[in-house]
N, C-alpha and C positions, 0 to 999 in steps of 0.2 A: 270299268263301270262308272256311271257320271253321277255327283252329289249333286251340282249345281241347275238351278234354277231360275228360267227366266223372269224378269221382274219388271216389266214398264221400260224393256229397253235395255236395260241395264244386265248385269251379269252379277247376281246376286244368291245368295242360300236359301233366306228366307224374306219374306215379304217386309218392308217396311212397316208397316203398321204394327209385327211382331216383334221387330230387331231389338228395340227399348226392352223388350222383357225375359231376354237370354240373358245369361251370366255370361262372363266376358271369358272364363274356363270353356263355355261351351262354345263361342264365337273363335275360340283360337283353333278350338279341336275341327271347328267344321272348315277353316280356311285352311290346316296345315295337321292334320290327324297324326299321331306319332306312330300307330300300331297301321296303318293300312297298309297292305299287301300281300303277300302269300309265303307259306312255309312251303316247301319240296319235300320229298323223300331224302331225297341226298342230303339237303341241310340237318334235318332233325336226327339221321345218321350220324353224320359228321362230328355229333355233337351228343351222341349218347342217348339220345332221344325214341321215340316213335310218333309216329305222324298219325294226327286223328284233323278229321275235316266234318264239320257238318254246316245245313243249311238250312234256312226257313224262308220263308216265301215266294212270292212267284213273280218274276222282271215283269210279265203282262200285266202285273197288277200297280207297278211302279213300285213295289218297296220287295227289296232280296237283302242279306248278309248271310256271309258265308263266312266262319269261326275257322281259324287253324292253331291246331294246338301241337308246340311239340314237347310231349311229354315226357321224363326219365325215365330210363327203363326197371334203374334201381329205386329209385326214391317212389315215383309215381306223380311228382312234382311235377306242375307246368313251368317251364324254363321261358318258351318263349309261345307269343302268343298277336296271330296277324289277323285282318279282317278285311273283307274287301266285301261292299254293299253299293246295291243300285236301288237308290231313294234320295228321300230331303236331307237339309243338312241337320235336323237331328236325327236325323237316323244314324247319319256319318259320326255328329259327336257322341251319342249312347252306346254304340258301337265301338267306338276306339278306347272310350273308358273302358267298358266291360271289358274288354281284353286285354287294358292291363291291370284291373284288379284282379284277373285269373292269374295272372306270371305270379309263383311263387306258393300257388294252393294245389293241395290235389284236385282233381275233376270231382269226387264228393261237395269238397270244401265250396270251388266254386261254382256249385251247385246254390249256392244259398247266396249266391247276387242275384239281387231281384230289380226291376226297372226302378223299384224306389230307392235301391242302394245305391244305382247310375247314378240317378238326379240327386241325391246327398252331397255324391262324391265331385259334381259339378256345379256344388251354389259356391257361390264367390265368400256367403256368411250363411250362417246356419238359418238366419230367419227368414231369408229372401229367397224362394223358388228359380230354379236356375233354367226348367225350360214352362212356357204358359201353360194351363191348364187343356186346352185344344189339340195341342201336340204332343202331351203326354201319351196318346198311346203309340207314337212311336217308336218311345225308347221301350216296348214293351218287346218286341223285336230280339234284344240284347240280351233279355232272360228267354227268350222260346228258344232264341239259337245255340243258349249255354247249354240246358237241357237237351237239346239232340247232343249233341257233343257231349256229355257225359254219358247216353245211352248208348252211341258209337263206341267211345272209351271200354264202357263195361261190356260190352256187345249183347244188349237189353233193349228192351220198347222205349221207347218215349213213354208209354200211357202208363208204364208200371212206377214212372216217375210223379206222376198226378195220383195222388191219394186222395183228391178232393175235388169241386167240380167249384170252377173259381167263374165267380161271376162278374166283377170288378176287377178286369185284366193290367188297368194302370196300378192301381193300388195293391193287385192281388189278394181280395176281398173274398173268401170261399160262401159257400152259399149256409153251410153249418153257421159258418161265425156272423153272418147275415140274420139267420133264424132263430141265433142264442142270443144276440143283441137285443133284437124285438122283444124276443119272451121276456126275459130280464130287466129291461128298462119299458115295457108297456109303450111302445113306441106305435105311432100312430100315423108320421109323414113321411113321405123322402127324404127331406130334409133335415129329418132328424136321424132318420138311418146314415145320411151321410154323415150328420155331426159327432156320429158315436162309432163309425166302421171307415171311415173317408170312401166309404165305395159310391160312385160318382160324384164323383170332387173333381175326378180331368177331366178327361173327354165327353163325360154325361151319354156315352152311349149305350151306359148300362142302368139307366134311369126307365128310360121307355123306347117303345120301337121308332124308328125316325131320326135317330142319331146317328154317330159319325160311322156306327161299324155294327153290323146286326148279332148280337147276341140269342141264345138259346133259350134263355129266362133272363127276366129283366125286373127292377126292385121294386116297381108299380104290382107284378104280378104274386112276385112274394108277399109283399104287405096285405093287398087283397085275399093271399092265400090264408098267411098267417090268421086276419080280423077274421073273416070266416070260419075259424073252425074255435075259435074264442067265443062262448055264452054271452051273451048283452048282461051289461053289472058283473064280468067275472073281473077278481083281480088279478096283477102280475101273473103270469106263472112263476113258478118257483127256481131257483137256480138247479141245476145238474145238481141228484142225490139227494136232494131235500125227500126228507122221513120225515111225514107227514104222522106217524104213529107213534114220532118221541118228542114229548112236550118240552122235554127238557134241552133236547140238539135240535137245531136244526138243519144238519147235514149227518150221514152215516160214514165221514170220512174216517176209517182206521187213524189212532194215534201215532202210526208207522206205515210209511211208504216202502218198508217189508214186507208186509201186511199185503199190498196190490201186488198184482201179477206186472212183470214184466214190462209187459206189453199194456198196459193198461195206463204206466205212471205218468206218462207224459200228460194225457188226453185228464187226468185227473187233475196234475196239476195247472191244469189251461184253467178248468174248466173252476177252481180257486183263483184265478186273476181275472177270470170272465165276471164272474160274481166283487170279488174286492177292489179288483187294481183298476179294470178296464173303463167305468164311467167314469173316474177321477181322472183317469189320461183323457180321456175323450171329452171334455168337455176344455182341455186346451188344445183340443185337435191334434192330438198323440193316439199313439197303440202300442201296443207289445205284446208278443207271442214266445212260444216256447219252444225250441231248434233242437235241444237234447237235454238229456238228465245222466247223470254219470254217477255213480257209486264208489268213492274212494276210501281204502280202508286205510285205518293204520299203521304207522311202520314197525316193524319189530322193536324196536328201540324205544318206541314213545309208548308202547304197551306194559314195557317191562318198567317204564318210569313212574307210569301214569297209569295202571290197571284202570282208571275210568273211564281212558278215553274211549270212542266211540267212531265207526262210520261216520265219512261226512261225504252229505250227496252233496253232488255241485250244477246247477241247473241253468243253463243256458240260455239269453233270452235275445231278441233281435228286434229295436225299437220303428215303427214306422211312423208317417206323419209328422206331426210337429216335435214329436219326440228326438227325432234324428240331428242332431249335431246342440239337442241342448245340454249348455252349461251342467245340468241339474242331472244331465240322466245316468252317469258313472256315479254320482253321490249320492244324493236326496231320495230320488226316485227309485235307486237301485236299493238305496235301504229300506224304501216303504211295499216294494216288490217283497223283497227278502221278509220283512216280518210278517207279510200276509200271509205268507206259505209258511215260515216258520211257526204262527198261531193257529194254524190248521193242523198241524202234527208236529205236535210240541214235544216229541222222544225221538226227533231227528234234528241230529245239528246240518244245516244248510246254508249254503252260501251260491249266490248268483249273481253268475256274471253274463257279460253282454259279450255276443259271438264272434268270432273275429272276421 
């Protein structure tokens, strides 16, 4: 399959006018990839494995990668992990990374590499963007192709994998956290929708129709949707759960995340960082989201020492945008997360961490 690209002559990746704005992690991966090639049968045998292959797009379109995974058959671990792709040379370096952040996770785990955890994993320094904002939906590629690959793995749909209907495919911006940002911050332009969600911040093809890749719905049309079913002179709307009929709360959150169903905890506790955490990250072009919640009890020994100890949930979270490789976000910000959730249900001890 060929990366390279003609250039004024020359035998080049990417275009001069861009080359100045790659990270030099990304420029080595597009000249000399370390994962590109193919796993066999025999090989992933050989070695205690099973072989899972998937693929996303289409060579007449110019951009394909094809993922091979060879997985253990006891662990469930990726062991080793090859890629072979016919496109630009970020496709080649988003590509080669993503599959070797998969070596050594199960197909769940590296389930939750997303094209922004690519490009993280490829700035030279955490403040400096490692591919331009134009090419960014390339490396978008790296995450559709992980996802088949984990639905092959499980022998599952792809689409039972999408719980959400993602509008901003660079950033993976879902259309919910689009329509919660508006409500909540009284938002009124694109440009502020990006300042508060980064959804169109790369490519801008999810801004309006006319751009680099045609979307389903696009943020001109949400916003328009959104103002329209808003009265003239109404304020904000209120955050998720606001009880408009207790003078004294204003949210109906139970003092215990016992208290919710299940299946409800996560989307609750989002919807607590939607309202506290999320405009303070977003106004230095950060985000954060919630990957799982876990419930650990404890040990016989610390019960019989300590009758008062207590359950501790432990909530998992996965930083995007400017968030991603800052200094502050295992300390500062991880402690201003944790006590927002912890002052929302003050009869649970919690602690959060950031995903692996």
């Amino acid at each position: 399959m060929r990366g390279r690209e003609r250039e004024g002559g020359g035998d080049a990746l990417v275009g001069g006018s861009l080359w100045s704005q790659y990270s030099d992690k990304v420029l080595r991966r597009m000249e000399a990839p370390a994962h590109r090639g193919a796993i066999t049968e025999d090989h992933a045998t050989a070695i205690g494995c099973h072989l899972v292959v998937a693929s996303y797009g289409a060579e007449a379109c110019g951009d394909k990668v094809v993922l091979y995974w060879a997985v253990d058959n006891k662990t469930n671990v990726i062991k080793d992990a090859k890629f072979q792709t016919f496109g630009c040379g970020t496709a080649i370096a988003s590509s080669d990374a993503a599959a070797e952040l998969c070596v050594g996770k199960t197909p769940e785990e590296a389930l939750k590499i997303t094209n922004l955890t690519v490009e993280n994993y490829l700035r030279d320094s955490p403040d400096k963007p490692a591919i331009p904002p134009q090419k960014m939906h390339c490396s978008v590629m790296a995450h559709d192709v992980i996802k088949r690959a984990v639905a092959s793995a499980n022998g599952a749909s792809v689409n039972s994998l999408e719980d959400e209907d993602i509008v901003c495919e660079c950033a993976r911006v879902s259309l919910n956290s689009i329509k919660d940002a508006i409500r909540l911050n009284n938002l009124k332009t694109v440009e502020e929708i990006t300042q508060f969600t980064k959804a169109g911040g790369y490519c801008k093809s999810c801004i309006a129709p006319g751009g680099h890749d045609k979307r389903k719905i696009y943020l001109v049309d949400i916003l328009k949707s959104m103002r329209e079913e808003e009265p003239d002179s109404t304020p904000p709307l209120q955050p998720p759960h606001h009880d408009s009929s207790s003078a004294m709360h204003s949210t109906t959150f139970p003092p215990s995340l016992m208290q919710i169903p299940s299946n409800q905890r996560e989307a609750t506790l989002s919807s607590v960082l939607t309202e506290k955490v999320l405009p303070t990250l977003a106004a230095d072009g950060g985000s954060v989201g919630i990957t799982g919640v876990e419930l650990v009890q404890p040990a016989a020994d610390e019960t019989t020492t300590n009758p008062e100890s207590k359950p501790m949930w432990k909530v998992f979270v996965q930083y995007t945008g400017a968030c991603c490789g800052c200094p502050s976000a295992t300390t500062n910000t991880l402690m201003f997360i944790e006590k927002a959730l912890q002052d929302n249900f003050p009869h649970d001890h919690i602690i959060v961490q950031t995903s692996s």
